[in-house]
C-alpha positions in Angstrom: 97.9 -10.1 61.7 95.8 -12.1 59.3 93.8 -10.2 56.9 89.7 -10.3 57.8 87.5 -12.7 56.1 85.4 -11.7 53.1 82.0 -12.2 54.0 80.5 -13.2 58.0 80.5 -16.6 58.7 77.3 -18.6 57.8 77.3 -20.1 61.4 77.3 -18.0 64.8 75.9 -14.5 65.8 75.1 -11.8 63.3 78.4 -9.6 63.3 77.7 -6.2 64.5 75.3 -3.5 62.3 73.9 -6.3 60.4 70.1 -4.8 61.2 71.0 -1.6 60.1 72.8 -2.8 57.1 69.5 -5.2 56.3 67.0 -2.4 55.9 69.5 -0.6 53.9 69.9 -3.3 51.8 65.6 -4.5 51.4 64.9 -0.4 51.2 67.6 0.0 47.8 65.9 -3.6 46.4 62.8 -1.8 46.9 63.5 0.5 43.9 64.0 -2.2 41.2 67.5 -1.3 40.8 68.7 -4.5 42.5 71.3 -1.5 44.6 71.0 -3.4 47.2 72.7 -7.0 45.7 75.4 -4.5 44.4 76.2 -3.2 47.8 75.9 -7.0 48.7 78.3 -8.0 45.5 76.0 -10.1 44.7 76.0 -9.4 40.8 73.8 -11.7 39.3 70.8 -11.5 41.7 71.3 -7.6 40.7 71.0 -8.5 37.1 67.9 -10.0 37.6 66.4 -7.2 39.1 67.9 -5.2 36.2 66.2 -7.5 33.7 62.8 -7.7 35.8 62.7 -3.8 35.6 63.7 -3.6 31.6 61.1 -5.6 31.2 58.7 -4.0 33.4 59.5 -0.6 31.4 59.5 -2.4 27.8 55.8 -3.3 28.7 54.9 -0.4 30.1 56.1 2.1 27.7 55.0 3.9 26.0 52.1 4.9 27.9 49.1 2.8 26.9 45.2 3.7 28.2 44.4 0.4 29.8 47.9 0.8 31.6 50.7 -2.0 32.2 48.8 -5.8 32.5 47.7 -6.9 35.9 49.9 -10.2 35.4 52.8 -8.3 34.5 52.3 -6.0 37.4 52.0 -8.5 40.0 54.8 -10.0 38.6 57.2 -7.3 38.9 55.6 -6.4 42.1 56.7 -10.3 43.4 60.1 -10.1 42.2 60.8 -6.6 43.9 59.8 -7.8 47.4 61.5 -11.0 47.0 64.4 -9.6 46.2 64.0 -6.8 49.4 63.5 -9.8 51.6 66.4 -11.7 49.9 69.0 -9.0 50.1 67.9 -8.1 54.0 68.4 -11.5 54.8 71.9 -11.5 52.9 73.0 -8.1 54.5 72.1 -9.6 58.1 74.5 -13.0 58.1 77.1 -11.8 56.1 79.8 -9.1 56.1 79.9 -6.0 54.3 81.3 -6.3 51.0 83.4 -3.3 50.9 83.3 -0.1 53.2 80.0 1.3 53.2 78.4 3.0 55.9 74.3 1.6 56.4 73.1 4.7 57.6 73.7 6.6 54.9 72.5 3.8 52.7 69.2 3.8 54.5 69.0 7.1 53.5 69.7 6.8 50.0 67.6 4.4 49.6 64.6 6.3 50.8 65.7 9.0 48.9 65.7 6.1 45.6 62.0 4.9 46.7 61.1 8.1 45.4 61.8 7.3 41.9 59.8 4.1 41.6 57.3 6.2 43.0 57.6 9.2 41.3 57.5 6.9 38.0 54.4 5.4 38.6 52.9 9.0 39.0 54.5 10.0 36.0 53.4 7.0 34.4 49.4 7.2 35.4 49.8 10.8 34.3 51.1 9.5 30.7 48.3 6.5 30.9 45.5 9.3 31.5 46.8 11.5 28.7 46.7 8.1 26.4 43.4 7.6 27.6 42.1 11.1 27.0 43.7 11.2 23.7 42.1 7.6 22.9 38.3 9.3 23.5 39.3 12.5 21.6 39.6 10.2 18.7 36.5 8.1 19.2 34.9 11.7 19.3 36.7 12.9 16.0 35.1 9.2 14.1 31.9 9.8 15.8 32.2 13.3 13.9 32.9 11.6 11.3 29.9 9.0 10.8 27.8 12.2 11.2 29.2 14.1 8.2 29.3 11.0 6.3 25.5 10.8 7.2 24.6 14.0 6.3 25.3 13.4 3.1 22.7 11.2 2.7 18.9 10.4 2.9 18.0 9.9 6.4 16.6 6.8 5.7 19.9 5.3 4.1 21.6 7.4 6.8 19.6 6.3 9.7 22.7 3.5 10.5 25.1 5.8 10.8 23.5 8.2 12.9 22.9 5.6 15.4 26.3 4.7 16.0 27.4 8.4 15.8 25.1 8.3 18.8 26.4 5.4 20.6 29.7 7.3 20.5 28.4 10.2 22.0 26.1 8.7 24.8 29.5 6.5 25.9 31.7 8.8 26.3 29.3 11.3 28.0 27.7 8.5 30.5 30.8 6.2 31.3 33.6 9.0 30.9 32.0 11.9 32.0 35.4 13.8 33.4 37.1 13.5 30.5 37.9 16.0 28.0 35.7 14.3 25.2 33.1 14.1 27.5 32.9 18.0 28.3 32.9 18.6 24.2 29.6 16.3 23.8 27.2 19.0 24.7 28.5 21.0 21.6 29.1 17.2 19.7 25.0 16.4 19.9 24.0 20.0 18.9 25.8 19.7 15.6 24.5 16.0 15.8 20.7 17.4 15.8 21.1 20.3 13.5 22.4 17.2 10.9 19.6 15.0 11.4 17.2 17.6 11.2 18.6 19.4 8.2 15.6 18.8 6.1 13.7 20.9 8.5 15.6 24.0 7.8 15.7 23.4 4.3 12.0 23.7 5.0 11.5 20.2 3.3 9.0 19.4 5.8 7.7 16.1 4.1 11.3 14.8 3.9 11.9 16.2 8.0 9.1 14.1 9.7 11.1 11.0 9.8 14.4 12.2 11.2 12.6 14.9 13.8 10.4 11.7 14.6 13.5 10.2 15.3 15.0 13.2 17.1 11.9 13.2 19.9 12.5 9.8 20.0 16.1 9.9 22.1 15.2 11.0 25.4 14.3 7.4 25.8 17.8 6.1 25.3 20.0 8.7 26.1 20.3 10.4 29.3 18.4 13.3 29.8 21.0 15.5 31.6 23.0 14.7 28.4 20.4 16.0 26.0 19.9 19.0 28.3 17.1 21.4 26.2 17.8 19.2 23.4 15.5 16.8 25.3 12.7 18.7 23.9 13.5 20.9 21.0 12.2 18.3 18.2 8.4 18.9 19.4 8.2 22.3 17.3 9.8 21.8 14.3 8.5 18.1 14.4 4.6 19.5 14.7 5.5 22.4 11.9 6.5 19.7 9.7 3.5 17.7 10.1 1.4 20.4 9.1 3.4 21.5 6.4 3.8 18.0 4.9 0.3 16.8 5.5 -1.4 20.4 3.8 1.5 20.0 0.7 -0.5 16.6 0.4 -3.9 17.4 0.6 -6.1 16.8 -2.3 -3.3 13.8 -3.3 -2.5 16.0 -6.1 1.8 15.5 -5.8 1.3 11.7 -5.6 2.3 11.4 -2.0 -1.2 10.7 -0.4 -3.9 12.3 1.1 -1.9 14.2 3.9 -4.0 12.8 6.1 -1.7 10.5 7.9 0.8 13.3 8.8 -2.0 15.8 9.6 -3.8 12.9 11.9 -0.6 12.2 13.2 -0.1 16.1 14.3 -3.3 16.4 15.7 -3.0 13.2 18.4 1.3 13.7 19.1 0.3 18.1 19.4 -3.3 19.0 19.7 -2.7 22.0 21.3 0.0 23.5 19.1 -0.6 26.1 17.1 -0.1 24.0 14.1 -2.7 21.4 15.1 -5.1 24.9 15.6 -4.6 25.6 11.7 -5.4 22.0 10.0 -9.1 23.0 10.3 -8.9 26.4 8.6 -6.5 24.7 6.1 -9.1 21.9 4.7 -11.5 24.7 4.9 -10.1 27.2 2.6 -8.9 24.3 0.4 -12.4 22.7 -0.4 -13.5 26.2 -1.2 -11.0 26.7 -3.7 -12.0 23.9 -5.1 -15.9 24.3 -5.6 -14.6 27.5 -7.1 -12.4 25.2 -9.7 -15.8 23.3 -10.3 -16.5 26.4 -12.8 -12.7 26.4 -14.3 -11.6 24.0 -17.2 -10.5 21.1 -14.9 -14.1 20.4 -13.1 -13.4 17.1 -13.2 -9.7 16.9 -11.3 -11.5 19.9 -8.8 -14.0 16.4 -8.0 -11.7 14.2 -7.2 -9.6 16.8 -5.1 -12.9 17.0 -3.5 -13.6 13.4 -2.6 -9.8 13.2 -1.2 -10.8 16.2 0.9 -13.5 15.0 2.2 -12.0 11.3 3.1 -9.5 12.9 5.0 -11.4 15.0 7.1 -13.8 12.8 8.0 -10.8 10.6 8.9 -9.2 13.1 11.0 -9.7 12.6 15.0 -11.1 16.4 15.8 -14.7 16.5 15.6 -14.7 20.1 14.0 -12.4 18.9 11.1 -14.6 15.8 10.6 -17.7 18.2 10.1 -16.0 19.5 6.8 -16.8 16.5 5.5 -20.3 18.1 4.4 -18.9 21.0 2.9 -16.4 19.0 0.8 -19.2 16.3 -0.2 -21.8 18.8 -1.5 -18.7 20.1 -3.7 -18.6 16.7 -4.7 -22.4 16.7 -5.8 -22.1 19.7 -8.1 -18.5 18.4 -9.3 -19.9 15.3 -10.6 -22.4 16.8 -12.6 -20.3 19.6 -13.5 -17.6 16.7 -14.9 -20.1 15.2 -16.8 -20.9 18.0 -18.7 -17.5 19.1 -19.1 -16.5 15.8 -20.5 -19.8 15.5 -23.3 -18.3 19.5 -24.4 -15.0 17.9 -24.4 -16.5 14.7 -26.7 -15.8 12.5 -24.5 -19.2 10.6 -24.9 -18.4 7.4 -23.1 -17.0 8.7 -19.6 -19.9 11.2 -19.9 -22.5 8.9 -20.2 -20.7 6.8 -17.0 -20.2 10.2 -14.9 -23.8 11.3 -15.4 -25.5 8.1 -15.2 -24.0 7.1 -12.1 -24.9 11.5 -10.7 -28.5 10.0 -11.4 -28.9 6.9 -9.9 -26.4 8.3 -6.6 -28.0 12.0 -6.2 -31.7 10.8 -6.7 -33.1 14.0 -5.4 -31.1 16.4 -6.8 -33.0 18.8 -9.0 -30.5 18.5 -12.0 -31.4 14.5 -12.4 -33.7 14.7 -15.2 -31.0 16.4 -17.4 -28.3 14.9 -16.3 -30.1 11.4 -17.8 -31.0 13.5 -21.0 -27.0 14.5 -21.5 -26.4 10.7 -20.9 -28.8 9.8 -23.5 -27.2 12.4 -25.9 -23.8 11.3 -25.1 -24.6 7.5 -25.8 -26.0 8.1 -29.1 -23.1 10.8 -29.6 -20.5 7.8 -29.3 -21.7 6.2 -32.5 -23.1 8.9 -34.1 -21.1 12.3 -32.8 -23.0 15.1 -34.8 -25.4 13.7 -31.6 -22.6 15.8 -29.6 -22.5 18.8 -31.3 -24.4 20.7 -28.3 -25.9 19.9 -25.3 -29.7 19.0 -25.0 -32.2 21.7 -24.1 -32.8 22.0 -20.3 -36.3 22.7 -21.1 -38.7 21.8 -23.4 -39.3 23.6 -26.2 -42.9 25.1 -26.9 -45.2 24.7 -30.0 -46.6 22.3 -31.9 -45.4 18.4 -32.2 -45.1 15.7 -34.6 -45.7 12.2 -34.1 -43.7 9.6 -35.0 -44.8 6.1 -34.8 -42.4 3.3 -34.8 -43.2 -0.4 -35.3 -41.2 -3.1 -34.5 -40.5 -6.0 -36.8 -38.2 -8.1 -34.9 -38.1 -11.0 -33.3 -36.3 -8.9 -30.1 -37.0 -6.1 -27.7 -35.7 -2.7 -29.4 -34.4 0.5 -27.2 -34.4 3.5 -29.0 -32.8 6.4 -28.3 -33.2 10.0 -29.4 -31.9 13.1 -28.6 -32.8 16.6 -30.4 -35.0 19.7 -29.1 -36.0 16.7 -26.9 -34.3 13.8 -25.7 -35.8 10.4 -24.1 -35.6 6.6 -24.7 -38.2 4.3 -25.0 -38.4 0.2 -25.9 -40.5 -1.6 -28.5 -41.0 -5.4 -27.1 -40.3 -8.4 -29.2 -42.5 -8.9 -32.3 -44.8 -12.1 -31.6 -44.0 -14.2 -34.7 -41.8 -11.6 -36.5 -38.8 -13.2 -38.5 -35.6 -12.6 -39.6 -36.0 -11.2 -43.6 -33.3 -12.0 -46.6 -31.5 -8.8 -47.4 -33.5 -7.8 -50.3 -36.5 -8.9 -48.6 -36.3 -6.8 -45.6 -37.3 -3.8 -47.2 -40.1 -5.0 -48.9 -42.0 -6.6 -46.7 -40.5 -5.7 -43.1 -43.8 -4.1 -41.0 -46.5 -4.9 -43.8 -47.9 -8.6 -42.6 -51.7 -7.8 -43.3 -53.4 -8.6 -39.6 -50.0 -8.8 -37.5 -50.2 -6.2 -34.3 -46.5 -4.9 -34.6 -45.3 -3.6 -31.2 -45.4 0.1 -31.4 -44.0 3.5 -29.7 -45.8 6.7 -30.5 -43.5 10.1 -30.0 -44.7 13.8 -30.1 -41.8 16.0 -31.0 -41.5 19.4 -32.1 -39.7 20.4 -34.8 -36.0 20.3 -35.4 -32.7 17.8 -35.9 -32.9 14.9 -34.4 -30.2 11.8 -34.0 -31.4 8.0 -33.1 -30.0 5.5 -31.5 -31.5 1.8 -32.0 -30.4 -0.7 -29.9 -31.2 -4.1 -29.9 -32.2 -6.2 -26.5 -33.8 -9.6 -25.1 -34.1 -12.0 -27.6 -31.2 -10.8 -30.0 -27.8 -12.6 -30.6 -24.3 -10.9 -29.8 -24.0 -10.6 -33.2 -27.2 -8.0 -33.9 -25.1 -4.4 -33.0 -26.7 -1.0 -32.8 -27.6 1.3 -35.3 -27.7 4.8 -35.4 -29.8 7.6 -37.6 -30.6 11.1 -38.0 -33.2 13.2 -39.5 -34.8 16.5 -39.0 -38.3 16.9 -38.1 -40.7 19.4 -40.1 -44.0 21.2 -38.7 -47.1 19.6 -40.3 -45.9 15.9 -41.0 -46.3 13.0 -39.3 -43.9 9.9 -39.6 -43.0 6.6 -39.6 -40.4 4.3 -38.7 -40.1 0.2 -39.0 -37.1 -2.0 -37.4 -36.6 -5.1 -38.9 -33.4 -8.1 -38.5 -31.9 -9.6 -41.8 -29.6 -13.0 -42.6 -27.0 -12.8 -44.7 -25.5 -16.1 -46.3 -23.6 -17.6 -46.3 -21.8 -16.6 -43.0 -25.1 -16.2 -41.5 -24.6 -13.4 -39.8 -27.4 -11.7 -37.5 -26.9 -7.9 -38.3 -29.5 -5.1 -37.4 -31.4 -3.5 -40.2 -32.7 0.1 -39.1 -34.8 2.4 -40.6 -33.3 4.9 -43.2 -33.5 8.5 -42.4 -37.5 9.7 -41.3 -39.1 11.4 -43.8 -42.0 13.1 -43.7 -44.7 11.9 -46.7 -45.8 13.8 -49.5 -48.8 15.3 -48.2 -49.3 17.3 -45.0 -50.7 15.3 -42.0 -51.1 12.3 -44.1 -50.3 8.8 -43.3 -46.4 8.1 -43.1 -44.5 5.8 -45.4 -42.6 2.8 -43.1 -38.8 2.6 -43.4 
């Protein structure tokens, strides 16, 4: 007998089991190990399902998080079920290759679908792992932008914070099963307790910005996220408000008034406890400083005053506004109280401005009169500073009083200034006529013109030192300066005093020419001599 063919015969019926031996063949294609060709002996198509699956595997591994490409996939997926088709199709026209039964190779190759499937499950298992392990370190660099951050200012730090943050909120809103997700909660507690450092450092000034930025997250970041956190920044955020804005008070440390922080407490918290204790705050601070008004800085205790004041008046609760009147009648007594301080302290030229200005703003103040009278003295004490020495008598002195009548020989108005046991001013108008006098001249014949009517002042002063200030006004060049004198005044003499102009040449200069020192004449109550 004649040996059996190879392979069935491409033309005629099916030969017998071909059905069988077709899903056989598709079902061990199915795994990817091209069995099913090899059954077939059809070599090379099972190399190709060999090389379709190497390279399948040398994509896919190892593990990545975004899992093997779609293309690639689809791909594989393509060449697996054309190769089942192909090999069933095979298996049913042609003859067995060899002696192989097709039941049990339907069974094996169910048993073999198992390990395509089992890979994949294995494989998403691996991928999920990859992915977990992929946000695990996007959690460790979000840890790490907040310890770099904390290192820092907030301000320079603020950047960094943020996309610590971003980290955080991502993987707790778009992963929120994973195992980065669940350590979050514990990520943002360390997150605020950096940002907020300053606040337990107790640095409240340097806290209000980051706690500020603290409340501010509920609006980007889900609450359920933030949990308690949500709200935890009100608190410290009002503490540090107050804390900051009474450190500033006064604008003694050179960081404002305190009033923006303290305004800023009282309309974000005005029932907090902190907000309760802004009023009692100014309240005991402008007291402490009209007690400073009697200490050696009256002056600095003013303007700690007027910064007080300011600020509560620009404070929204009405009962802080009414400290405004307390602090401003500090004010009233500081400003005189600095003006005196400054004439003790000889500083003659900011007295004369602090007590002046007391005068002309506190018009009805009892201490106006003296105030002017310290002015005086301190003018007259800043070219002449024995002027200084004390301060003028609050009262007059008692007793008897010499005149002293002074004539005025020059072709300007004259102020004259004098301060002593009592201190005033008065002005001498322009001599009618009067000229400038040659410097040896002037003496000689300054206030003697037989029939001129020199302007005149007449003064009644009791005895004792005083100091003279003559100043020259309308009618006089820039180039005519004050002059000052001083003499001392003795019961039973009368006096007299002349104020004249003299030209020098050749520069022709315009220079004052004031009397010498008063003295009294020879002869008790007798006509004075003119100086």
């Amino acid at each position: 007998m004649p040996p059996p063919p190879s392979r069935a015969p491409s033309v005629g019926p099916p030969p017998p089991g071909a059905a069988l031996r077709a899903v056989a063949v598709a079902l061990l294609n199915l795994t990817g190990l091209g069995l099913g060709y090899a059954l077939l002996g059809r070599w090379g198509r099972a190399a190709v399902c060999w090389a379709a699956t190497a390279a399948l595997l040398w994509v896919a591994l190892p593990a990545d998080p975004d899992g093997v490409p779609g293309g690639v996939l689809v791909g594989y997926l393509l060449v697996v079920v054309l190769a089942a088709v192909d090999g069933g199709w095979i298996a049913r026209r042609a003859a067995p290759a060899g002696a192989w039964r097709p039941g049990l190779a339907v069974g094996l190759g169910v048993v073999l679908l198992a390990v395509p499937a089992g890979g994949a499950v294995v494989y998403g298992s691996a991928r999920d792992e990859a992915r977990e392990q992929m946000l695990l370190d996007r959690l460790a660099a979000g840890d790490e932008r907040v310890a770099t951050a904390s290192e820092q200012p907030f301000d320079a730090a603020k950047g960094e914070y943020g996309k610590a943050l971003d980290v955080y909120r991502a993987l707790g809103e778009d992963h929120p099963g994973s195992r980065a997700a669940k350590l979050v909660p514990d990520r943002l507690k360390a997150y605020y307790d950096a940002v907020s450092a300053p606040y337990a450092k107790k640095q409240h000034c340097e806290a209000v910005a980051p706690l500020t930025y603290l409340r501010s997250l509920p609006d980007s970041v889900d609450g359920k996220l933030l949990g308690d956190l949500a709200t935890w920044p009100d608190e410290p955020l009002a503490v540090s408000l107050y804390g900051c804005g009474v450190s500033r008070l006064g604008g003694s440390n050179g960081g404002g008034s305190g009033g923006a922080e303290l305004g800023e407490l009282l309309r974000t918290f005005p029932d907090s406890a902190s907000a309760r204790q802004v009023g009692p705050a100014i309240g005991e601070r402008i007291k402490a400083q009209v007690a400073a008004l009697k200490g050696d800085e009256p002056c600095a205790a003013t303007q700690v005053l007027r910064s007080l004041g300011t600020t509560a008046s620009e404070l929204p609760a009405e009962s802080v506004k009414a400290l405004r009147a307390d602090a401003d009648k500090g004010v009233v007594d500081g400003v005189y109280a600095c003006g005196v301080d400054q004439f003790e302290d000889e500083k003659f030229g900011d007295a004369r401005t602090t007590l002046t200005d007391f005068a002309r703003t506190y018009r009805s103040d009892g201490r106006v009169r003296q105030a002017r009278n310290i002015a005086i003295a301190a003018e007259i004490a800043d070219d002449r500073p024995a002027a200084g020495k004390r301060l003028p008598p609050s009262k007059r002195p008692g007793g008897a009083r010499m005149e002293l009548v002074i004539s005025n020989d020059a072709p300007n108005t004259v102020e004259v200034l004098y301060t002593g046991p009592v201190t005033g001013t008065v002005t001498l108008r322009a001599c009618a006529g009067c000229e400038r006098y040659s410097a040896s001249e002037g003496p000689r014949r300054a206030c003697k013109a037989s029939g001129r009517n020199y302007p005149k002042a007449r003064l009644q002063l009791p005895a004792g030192e005083y100091h003279f200030l003559y100043k020259h006004g309308t009618g006089a060049t820039a180039r005519v300066d004050s002059y000052s004198s001083g003499t001392r005044v003795q019961p039973g003499y009368t006096y007299t005093s002349c104020t004249y102009v003299i030209e020098r040449s050749p520069f022709d200069l315009d220079l004052p020419l004031l009397p010498d020192p008063i003295q009294p004449v020879v002869s008790p109550w007798g006509a004075g001599s003119s100086r």
